[in-house]
Backbone as a chain_set.jsonl record, in Angstrom:
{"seq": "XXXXXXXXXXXXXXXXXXXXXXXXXXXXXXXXXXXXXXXXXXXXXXXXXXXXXXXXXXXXXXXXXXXXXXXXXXXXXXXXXXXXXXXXXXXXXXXXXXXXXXXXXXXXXXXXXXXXXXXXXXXXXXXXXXXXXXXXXXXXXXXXXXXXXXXXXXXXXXXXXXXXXXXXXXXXXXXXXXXXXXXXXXXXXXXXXXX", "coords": {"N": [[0.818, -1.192, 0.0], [1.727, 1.116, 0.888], [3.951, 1.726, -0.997], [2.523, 1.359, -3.559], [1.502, 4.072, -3.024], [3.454, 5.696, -3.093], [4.223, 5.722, -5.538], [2.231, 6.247, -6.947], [2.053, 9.327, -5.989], [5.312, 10.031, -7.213], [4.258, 9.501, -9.783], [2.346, 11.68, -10.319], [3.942, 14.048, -9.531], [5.724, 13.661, -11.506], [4.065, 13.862, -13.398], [2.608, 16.703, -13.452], [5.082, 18.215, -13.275], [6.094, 17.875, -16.045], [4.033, 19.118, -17.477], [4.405, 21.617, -16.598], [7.255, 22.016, -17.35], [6.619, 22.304, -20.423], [6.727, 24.284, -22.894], [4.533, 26.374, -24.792], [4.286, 27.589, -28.096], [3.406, 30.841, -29.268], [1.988, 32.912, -31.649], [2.867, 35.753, -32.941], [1.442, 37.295, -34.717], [-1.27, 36.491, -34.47], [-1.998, 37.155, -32.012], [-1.257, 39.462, -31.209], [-2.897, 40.71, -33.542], [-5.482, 40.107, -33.012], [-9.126, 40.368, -34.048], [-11.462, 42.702, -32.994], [-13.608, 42.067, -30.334], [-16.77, 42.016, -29.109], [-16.251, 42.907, -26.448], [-16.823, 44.755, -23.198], [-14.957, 47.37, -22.39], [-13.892, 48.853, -19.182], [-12.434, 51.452, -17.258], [-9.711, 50.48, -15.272], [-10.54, 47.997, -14.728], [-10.478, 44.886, -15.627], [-11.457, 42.549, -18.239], [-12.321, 39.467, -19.945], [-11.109, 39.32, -22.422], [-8.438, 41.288, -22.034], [-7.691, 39.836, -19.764], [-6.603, 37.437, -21.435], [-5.093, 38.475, -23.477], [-3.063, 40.119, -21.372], [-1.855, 38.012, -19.981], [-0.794, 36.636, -22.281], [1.182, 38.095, -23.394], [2.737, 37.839, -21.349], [3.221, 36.085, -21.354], [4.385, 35.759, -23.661], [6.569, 37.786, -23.169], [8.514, 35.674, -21.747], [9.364, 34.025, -22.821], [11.102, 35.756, -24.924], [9.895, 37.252, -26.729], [9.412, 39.957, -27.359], [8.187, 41.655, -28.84], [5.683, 41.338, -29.452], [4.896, 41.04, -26.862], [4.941, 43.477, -26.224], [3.333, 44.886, -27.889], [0.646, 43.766, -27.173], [0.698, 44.752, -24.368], [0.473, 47.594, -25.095], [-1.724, 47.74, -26.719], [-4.036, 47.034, -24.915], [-3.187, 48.726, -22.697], [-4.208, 51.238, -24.192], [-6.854, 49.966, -24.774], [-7.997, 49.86, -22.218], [-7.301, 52.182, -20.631], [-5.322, 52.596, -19.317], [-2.672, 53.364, -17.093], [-0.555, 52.275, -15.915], [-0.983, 49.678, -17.066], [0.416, 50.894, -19.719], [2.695, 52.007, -18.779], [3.915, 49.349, -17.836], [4.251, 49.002, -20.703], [5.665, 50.736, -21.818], [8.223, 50.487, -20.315], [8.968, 48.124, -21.479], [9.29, 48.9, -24.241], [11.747, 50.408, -23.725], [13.557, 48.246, -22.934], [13.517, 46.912, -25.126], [15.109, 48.951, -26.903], [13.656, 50.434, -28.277], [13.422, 53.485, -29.903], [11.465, 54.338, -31.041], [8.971, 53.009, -30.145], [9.351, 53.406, -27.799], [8.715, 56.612, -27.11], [5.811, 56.471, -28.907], [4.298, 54.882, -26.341], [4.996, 55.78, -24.084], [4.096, 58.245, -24.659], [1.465, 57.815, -24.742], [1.34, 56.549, -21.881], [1.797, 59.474, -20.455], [0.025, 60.858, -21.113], [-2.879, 59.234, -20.51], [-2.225, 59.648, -17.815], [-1.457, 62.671, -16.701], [-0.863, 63.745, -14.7], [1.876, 62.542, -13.42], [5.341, 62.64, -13.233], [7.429, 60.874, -14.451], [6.622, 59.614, -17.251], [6.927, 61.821, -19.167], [9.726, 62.693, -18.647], [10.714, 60.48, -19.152], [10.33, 60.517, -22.154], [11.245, 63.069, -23.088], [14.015, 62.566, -22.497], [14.789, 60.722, -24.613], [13.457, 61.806, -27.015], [15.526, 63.965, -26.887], [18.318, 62.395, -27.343], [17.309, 61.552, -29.794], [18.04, 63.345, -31.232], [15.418, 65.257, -31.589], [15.255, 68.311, -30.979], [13.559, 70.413, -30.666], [10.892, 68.792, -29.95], [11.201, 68.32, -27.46], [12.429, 70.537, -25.791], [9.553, 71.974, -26.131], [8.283, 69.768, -24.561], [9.724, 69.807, -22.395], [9.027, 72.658, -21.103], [6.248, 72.632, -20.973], [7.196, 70.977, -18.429], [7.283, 71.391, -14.65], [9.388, 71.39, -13.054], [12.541, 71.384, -13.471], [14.328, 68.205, -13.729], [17.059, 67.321, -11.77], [18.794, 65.067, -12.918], [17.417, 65.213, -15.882], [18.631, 67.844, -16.739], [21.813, 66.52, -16.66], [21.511, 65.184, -19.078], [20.89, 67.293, -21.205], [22.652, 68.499, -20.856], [25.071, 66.633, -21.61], [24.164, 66.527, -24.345], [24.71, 69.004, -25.581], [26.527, 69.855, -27.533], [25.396, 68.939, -29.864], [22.857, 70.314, -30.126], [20.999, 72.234, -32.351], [21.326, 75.768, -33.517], [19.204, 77.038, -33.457], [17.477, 76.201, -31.362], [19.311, 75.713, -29.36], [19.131, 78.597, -28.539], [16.248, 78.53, -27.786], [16.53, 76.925, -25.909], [17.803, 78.086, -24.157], [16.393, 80.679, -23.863], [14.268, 79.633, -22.254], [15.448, 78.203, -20.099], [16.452, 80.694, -18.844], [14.099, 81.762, -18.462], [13.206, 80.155, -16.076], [15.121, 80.263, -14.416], [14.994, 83.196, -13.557], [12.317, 82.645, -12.346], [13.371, 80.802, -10.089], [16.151, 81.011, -8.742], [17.918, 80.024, -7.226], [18.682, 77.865, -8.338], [21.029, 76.164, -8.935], [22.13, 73.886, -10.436], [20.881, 74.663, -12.801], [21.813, 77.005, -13.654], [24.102, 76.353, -13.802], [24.537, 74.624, -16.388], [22.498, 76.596, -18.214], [25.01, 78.395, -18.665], [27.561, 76.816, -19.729], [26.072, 76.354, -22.361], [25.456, 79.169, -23.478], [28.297, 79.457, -23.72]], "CA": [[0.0, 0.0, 0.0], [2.574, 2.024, 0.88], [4.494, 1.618, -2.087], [1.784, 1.921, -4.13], [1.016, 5.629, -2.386], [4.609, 6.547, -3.411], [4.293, 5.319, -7.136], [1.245, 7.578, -7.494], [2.865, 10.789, -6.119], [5.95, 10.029, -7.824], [3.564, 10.152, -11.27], [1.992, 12.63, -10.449], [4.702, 15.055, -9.578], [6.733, 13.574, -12.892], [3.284, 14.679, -14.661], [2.961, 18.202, -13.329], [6.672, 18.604, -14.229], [6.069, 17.76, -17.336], [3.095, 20.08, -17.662], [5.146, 22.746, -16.165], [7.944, 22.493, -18.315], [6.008, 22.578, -21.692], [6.11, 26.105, -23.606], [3.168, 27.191, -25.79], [4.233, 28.933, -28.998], [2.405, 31.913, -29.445], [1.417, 33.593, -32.64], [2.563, 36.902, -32.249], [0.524, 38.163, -35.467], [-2.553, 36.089, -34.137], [-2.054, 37.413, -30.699], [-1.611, 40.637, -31.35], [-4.157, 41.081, -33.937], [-7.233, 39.62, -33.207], [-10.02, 41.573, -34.098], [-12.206, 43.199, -31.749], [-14.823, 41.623, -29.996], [-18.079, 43.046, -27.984], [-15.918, 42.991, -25.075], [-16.973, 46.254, -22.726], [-13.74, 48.325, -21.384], [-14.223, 50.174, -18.187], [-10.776, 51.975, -16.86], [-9.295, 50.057, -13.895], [-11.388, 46.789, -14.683], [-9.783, 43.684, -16.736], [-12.507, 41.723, -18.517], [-11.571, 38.385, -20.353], [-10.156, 39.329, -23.716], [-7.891, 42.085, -20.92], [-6.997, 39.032, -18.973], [-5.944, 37.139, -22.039], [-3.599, 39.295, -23.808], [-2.044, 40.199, -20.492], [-1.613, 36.822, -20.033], [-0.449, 35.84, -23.422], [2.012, 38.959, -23.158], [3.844, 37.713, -20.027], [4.25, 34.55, -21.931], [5.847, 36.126, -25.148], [8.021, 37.987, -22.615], [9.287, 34.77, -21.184], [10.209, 33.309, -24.494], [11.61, 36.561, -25.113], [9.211, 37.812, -28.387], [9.236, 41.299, -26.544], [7.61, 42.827, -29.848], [3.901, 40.798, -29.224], [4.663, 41.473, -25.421], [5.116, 45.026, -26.54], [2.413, 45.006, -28.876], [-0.045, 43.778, -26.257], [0.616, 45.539, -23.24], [0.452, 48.94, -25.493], [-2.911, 47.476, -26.985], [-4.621, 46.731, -23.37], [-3.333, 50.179, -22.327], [-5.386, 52.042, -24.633], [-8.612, 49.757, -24.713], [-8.316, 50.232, -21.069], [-6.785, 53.971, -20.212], [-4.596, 52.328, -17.328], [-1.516, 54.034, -16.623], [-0.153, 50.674, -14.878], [-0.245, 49.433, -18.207], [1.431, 52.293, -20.486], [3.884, 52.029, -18.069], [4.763, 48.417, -18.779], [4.311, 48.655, -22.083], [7.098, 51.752, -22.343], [9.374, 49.657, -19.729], [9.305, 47.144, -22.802], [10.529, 49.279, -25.211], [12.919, 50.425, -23.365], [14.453, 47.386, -22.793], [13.948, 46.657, -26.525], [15.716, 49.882, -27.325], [13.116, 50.862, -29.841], [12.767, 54.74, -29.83], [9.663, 55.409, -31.729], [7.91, 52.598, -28.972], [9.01, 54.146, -26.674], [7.964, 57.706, -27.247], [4.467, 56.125, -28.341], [4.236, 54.4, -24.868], [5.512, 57.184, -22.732], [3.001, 59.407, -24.916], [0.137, 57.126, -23.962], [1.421, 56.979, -20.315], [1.844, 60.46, -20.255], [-1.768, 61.121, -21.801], [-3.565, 58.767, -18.841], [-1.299, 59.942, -16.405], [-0.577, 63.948, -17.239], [0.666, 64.141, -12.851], [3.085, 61.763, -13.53], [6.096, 63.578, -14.214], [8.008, 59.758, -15.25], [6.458, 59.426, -18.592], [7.592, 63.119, -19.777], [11.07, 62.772, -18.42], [11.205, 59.524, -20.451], [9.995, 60.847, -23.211], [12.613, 64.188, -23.158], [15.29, 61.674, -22.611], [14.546, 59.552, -25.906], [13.767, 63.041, -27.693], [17.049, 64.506, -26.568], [19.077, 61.28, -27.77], [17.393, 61.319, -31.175], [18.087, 64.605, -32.056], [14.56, 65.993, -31.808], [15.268, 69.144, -30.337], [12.361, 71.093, -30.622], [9.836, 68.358, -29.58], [11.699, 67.891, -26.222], [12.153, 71.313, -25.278], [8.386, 71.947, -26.354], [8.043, 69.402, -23.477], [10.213, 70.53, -21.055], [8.533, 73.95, -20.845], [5.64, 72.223, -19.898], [7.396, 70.549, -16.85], [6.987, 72.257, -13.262], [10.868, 71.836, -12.605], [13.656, 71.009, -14.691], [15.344, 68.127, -12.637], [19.103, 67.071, -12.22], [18.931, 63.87, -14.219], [17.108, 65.986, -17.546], [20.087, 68.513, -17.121], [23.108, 66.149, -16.912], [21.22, 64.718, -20.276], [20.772, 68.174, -21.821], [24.331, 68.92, -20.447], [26.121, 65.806, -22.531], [24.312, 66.602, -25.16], [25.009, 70.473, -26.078], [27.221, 70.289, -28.607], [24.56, 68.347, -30.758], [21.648, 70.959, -30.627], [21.595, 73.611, -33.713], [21.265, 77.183, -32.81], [17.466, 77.739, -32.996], [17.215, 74.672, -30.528], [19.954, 75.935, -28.394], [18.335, 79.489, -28.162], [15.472, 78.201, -27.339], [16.72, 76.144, -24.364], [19.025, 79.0, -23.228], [15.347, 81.306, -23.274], [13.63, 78.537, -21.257], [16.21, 77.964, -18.863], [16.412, 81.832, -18.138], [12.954, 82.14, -17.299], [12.994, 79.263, -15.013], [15.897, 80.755, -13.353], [14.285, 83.981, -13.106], [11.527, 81.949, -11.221], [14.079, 79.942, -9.478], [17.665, 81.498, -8.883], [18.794, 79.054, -6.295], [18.583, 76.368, -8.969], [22.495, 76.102, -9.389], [22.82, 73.491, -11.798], [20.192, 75.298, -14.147], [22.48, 77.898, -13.902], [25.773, 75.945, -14.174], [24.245, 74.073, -17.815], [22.763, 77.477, -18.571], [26.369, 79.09, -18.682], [27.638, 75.808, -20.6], [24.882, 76.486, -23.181], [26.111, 80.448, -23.326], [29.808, 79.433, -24.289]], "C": [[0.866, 1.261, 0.0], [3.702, 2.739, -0.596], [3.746, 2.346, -3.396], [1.509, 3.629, -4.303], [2.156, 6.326, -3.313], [4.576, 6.351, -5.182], [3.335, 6.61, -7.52], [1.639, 8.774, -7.163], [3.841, 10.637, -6.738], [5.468, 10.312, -9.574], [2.916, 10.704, -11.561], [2.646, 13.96, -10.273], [5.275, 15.354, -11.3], [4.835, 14.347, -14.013], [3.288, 16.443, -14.532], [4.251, 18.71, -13.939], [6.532, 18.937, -15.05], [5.21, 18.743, -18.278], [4.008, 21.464, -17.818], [6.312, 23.163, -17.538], [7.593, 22.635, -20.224], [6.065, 23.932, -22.236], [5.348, 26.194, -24.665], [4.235, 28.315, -26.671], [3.066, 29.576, -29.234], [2.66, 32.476, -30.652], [1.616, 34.682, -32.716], [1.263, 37.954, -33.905], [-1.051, 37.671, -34.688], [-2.455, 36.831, -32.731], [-2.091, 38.875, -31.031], [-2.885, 41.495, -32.321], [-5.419, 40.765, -34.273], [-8.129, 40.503, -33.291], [-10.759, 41.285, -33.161], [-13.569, 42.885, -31.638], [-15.839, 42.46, -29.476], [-17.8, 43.309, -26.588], [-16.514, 45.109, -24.785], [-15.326, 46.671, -22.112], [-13.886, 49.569, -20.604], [-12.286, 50.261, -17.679], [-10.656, 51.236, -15.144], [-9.842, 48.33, -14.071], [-10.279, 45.633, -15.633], [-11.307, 42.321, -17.104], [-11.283, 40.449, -19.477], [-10.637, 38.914, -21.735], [-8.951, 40.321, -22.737], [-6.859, 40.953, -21.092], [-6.207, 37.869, -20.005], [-4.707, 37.474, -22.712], [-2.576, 39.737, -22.589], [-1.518, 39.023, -20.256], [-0.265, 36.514, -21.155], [1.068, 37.284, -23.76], [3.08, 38.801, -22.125], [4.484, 36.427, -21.216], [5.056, 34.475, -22.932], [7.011, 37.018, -24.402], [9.291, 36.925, -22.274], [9.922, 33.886, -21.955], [10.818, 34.335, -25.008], [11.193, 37.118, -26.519], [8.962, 39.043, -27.217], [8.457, 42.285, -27.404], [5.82, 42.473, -29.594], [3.878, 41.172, -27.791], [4.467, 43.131, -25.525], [3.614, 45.743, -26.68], [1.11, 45.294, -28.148], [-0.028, 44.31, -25.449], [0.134, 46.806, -23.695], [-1.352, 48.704, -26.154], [-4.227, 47.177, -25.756], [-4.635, 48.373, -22.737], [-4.388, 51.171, -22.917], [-6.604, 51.536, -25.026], [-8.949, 50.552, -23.146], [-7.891, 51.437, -20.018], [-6.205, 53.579, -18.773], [-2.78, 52.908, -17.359], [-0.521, 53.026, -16.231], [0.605, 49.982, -16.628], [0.84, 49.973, -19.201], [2.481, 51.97, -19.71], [5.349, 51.338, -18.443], [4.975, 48.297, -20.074], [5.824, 49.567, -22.478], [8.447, 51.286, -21.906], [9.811, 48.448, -20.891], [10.307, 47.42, -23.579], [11.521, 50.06, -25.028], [14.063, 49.281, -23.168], [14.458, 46.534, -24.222], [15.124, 47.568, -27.29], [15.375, 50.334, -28.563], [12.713, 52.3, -29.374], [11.687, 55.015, -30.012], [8.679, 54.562, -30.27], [8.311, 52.837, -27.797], [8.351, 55.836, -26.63], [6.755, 57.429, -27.477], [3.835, 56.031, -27.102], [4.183, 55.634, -24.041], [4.31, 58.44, -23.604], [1.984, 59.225, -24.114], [0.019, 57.269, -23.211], [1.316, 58.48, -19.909], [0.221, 61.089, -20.361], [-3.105, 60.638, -20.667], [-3.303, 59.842, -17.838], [-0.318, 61.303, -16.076], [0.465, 63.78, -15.744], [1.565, 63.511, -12.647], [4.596, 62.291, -14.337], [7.375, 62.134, -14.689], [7.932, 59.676, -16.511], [7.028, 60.712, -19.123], [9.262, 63.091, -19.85], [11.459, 61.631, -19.173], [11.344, 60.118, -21.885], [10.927, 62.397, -23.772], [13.385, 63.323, -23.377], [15.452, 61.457, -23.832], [14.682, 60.573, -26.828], [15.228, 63.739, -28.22], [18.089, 63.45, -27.868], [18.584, 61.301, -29.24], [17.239, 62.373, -31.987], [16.519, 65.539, -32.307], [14.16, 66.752, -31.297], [14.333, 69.745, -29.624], [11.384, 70.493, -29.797], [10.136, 68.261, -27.872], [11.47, 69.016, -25.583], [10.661, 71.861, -25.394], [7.636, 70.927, -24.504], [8.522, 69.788, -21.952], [9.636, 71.699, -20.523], [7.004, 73.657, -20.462], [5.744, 71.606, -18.186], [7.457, 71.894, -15.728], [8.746, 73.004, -13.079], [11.484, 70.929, -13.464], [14.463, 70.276, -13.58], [16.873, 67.701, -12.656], [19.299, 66.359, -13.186], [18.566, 64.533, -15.737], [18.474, 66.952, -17.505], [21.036, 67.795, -17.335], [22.828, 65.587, -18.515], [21.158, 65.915, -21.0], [22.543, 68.969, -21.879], [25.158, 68.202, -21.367], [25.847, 65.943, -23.669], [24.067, 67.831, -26.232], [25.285, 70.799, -27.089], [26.44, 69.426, -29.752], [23.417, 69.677, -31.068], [22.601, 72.281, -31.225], [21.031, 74.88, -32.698], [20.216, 77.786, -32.154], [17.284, 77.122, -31.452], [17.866, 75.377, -29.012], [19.655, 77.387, -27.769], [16.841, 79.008, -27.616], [15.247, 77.829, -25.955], [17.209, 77.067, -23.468], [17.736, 79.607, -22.838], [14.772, 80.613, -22.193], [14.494, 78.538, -20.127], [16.402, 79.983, -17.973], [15.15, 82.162, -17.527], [12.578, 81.489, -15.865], [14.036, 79.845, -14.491], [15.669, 82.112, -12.947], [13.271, 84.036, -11.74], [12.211, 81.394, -10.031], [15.317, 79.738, -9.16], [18.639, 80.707, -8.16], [19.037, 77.865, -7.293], [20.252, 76.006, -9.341], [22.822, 75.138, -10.444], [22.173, 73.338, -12.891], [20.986, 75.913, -14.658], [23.883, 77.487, -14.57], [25.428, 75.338, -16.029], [23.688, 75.393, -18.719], [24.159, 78.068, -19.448], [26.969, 77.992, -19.794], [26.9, 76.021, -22.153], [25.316, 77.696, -24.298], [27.209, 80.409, -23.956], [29.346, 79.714, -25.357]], "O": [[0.72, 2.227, -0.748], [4.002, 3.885, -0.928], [4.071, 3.352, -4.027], [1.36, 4.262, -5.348], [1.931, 7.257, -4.087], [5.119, 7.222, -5.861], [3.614, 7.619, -8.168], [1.626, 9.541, -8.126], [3.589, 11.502, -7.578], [6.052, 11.034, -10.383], [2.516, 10.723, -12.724], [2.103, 14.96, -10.743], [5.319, 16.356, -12.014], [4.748, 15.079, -14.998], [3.824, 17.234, -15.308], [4.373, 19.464, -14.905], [6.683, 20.129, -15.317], [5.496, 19.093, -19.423], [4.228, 22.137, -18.825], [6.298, 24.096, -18.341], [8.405, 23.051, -21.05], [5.194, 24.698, -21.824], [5.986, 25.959, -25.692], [4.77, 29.35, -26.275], [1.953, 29.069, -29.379], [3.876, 32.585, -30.804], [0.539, 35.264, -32.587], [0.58, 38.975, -33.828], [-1.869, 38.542, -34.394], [-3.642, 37.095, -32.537], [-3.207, 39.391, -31.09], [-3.55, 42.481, -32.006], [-6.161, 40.964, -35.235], [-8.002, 41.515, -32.603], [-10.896, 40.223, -32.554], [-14.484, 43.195, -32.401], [-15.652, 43.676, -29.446], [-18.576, 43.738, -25.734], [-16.579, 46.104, -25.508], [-14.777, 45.926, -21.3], [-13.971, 50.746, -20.954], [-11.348, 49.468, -17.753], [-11.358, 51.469, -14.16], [-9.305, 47.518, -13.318], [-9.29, 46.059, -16.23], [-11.864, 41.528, -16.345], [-10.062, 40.483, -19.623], [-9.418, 38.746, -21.769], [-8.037, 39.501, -22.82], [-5.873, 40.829, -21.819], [-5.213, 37.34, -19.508], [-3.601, 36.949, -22.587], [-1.365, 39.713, -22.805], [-0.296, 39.099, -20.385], [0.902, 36.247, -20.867], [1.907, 36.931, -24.589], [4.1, 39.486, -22.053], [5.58, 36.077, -21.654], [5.98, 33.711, -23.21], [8.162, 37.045, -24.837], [10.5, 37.109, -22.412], [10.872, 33.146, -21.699], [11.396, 33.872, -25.992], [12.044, 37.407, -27.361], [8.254, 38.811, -26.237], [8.1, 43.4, -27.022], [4.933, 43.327, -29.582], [2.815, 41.657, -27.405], [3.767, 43.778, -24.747], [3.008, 46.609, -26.049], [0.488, 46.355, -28.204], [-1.161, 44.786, -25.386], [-0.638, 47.36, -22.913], [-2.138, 49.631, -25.959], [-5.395, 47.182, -26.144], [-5.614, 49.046, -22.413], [-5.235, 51.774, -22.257], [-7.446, 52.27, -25.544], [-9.765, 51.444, -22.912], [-8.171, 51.491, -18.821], [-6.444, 53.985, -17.636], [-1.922, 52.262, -17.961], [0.621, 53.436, -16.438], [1.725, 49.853, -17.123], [1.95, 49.471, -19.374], [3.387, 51.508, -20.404], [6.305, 51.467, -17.679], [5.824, 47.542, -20.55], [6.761, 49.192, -23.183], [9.496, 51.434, -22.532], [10.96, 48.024, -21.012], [11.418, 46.93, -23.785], [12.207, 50.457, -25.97], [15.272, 49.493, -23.256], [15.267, 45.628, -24.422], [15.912, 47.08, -28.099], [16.07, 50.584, -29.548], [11.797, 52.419, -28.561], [10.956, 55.767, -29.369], [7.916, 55.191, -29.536], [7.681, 52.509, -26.791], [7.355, 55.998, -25.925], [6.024, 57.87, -26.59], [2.988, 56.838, -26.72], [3.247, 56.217, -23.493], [3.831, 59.39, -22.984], [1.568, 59.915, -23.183], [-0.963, 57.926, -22.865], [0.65, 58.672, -18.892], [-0.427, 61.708, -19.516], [-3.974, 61.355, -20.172], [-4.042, 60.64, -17.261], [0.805, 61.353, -15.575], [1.684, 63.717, -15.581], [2.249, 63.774, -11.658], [4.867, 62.324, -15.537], [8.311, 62.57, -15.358], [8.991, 59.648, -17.138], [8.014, 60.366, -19.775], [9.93, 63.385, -20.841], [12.486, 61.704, -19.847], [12.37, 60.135, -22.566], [11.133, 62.562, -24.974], [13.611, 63.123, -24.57], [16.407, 62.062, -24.319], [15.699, 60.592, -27.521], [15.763, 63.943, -29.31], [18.426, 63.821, -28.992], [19.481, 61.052, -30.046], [16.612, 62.473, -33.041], [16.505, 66.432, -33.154], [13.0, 66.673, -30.893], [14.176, 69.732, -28.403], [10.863, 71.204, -28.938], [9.173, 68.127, -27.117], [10.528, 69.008, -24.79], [10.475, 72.425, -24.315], [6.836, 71.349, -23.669], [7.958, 69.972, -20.874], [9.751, 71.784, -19.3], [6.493, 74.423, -19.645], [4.977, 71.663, -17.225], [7.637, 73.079, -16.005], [9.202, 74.145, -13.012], [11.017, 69.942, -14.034], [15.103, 70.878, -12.718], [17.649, 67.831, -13.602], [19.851, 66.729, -14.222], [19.355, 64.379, -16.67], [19.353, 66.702, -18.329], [21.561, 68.153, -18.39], [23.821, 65.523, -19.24], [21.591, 65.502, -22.076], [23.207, 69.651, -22.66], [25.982, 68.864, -21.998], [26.744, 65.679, -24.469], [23.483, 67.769, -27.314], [24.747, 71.699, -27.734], [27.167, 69.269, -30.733], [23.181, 69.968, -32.24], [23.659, 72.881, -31.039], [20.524, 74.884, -31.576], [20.06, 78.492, -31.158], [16.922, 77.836, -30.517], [17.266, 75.541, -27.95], [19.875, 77.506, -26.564], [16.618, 79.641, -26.585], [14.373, 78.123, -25.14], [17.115, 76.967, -22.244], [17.46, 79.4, -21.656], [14.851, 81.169, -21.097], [14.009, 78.998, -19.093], [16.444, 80.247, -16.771], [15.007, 82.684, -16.421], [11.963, 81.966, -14.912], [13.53, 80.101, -13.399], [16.17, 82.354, -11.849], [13.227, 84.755, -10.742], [11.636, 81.509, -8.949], [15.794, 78.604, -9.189], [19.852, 80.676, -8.363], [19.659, 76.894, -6.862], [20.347, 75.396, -10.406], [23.666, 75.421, -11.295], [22.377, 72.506, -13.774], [21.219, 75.784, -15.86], [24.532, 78.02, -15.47], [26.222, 75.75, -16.876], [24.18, 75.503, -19.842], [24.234, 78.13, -20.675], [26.805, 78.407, -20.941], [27.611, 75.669, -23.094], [25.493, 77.506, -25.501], [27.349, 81.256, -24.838], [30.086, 79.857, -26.331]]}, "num_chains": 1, "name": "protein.A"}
């Protein structure tokens, strides 16, 4: 009897195992573009088609298809206006190192989630780095405060922005230091700027 007992947990562990270690290919065109059902989307809620693609999004992360994980998380975000999501979805393509999805993403997030000053400061960053002067500072002059981390990035990359760009930033940064004179290393990238 005893024996017996141990035979059957022994084949039933070895089955779970076996379960366990199985991976499901996923589809990433079928996964990502299934057309749209009668599902309802309320903000904050996860209904089934939701709970699938999030699902089916962890699992193309873990096989490492990061473009259907991408795909999905950024598709979930805007059925469902969650901030949570956008989030992950921009943490994606960051760690894909795809510019344009990330500036999408971080738009999106930003768009949910204007009081979130994360998605903006991403989204400067990425700007900055791909030369799109204008659109960055355009953003920055919406932010409250200009903080250390956006300067040491506006700081390394000086000798890249053209003149208009760099007038621009120099105006901006004077009014905020107008507002804000203690800000010392507005002032110190300022001056930098100035040379």
């Amino acid at each position: 009897m005893l024996i017996a007992m141990r035979t059957s947990i022994a084949l039933s562990l070895l089955l779970l195992y076996g379960c366990t270690s199985t991976q499901t290919q996923i589809q990433p065109a079928q996964a990502a573009e299934r057309p749209a059902s009668n599902v309802t989307y309320v903000a904050g809620e996860l209904n089934e088609e939701s709970l699938l693609d999030l699902l089916t999004a962890e699992l193309a992360g873990q096989q490492r298809d990061f473009d259907t994980a991408y795909d999905l998380y950024l598709r979930q975000a805007q059925l469902n206006r969650s901030d949570d999501l956008a989030e992950r979805a921009t943490r994606i393509a960051q760690f894909k190192r795809d510019p344009d999805a990330v500036i999408e993403s971080a738009n999106l997030w930003l768009e949910i989630a204007p009081q979130r000053e994360e998605p903006a400061q991403i989204m400067i960053n990425i700007l900055l780095h791909e030369s799109r002067f204008a659109e960055a500072i355009d953003l920055l002059k919406q932010q409250e405060t200009i903080g250390a981390e956006l300067l040491i990035i506006v700081e390394s990359l000086l000798q890249n922005f053209d003149n208009e760009s760099a007038a621009d930033l120099a105006d901006l940064f004077a009014k905020r230091l107008a507002a804000q004179p203690e800000q010392l290393d507005l002032l110190l990238v300022q001056a930098k700027l100035l040379r």
